[in-house]
C-alpha positions in Angstrom: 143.5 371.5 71.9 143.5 369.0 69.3 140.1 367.0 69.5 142.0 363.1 68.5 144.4 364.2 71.0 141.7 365.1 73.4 140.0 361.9 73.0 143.1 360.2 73.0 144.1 361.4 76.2 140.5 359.9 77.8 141.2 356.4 76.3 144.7 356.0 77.9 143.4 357.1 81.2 143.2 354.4 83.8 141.9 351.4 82.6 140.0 352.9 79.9 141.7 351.1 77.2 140.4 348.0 78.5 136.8 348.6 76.3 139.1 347.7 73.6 140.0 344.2 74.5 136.7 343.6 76.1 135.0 344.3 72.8 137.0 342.3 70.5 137.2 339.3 73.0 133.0 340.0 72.8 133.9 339.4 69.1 135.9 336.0 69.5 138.8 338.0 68.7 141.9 337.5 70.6 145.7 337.6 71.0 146.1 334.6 69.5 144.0 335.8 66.3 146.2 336.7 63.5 144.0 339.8 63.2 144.3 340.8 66.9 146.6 343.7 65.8 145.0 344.9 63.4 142.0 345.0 64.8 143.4 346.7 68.2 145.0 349.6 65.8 141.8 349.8 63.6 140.0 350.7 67.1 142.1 353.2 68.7 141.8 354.8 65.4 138.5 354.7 65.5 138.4 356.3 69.1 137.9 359.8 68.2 134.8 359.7 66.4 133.1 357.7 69.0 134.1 360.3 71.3 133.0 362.9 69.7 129.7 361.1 68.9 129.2 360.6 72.6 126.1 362.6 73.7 127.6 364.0 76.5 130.5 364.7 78.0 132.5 361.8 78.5 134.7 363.3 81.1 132.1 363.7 83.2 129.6 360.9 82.4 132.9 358.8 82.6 131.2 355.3 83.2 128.0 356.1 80.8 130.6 357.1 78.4 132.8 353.8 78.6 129.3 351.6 78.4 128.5 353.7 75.1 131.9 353.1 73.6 132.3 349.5 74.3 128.9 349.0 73.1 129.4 351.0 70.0 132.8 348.3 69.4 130.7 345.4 69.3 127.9 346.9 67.0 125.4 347.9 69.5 125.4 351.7 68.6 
């Protein structure tokens, strides 16, 4: 299986598109932002090579996963 699609798959599971908005509203970024959009596209694209960067596997380490992605968003990785 394709690995984008893969990772794709993880980040619309649940809530797990959520590390998206919590990370940009870490960054003072939100809906009202003229860049809010942008920004929100520029991180799902983004997406796959945090998950495949993730030392792990992110389908089991689900939670340690999410932490590592949302931290990575706002620059801490």
């Amino acid at each position: 299986m394709d690995k984008n699609r893969i990772a794709y798959e993880f980040l619309m599971t649940g809530d797990h598109d959520k590390i998206i908005y919590g990370a940009l509203k870490k960054l003072s970024i939100l809906k009202g932002d003229d860049r809010f959009d942008d920004f929100v596209q520029e991180a799902w694209l983004f997406f796959p090579e945090l998950y495949d960067r993730f030392p792990g596997n992110p389908e089991a380490e689900q939670k340690r996963a999410l932490a590592y992605f949302y931290n990575a968003y706002i620059g801490g990785s």
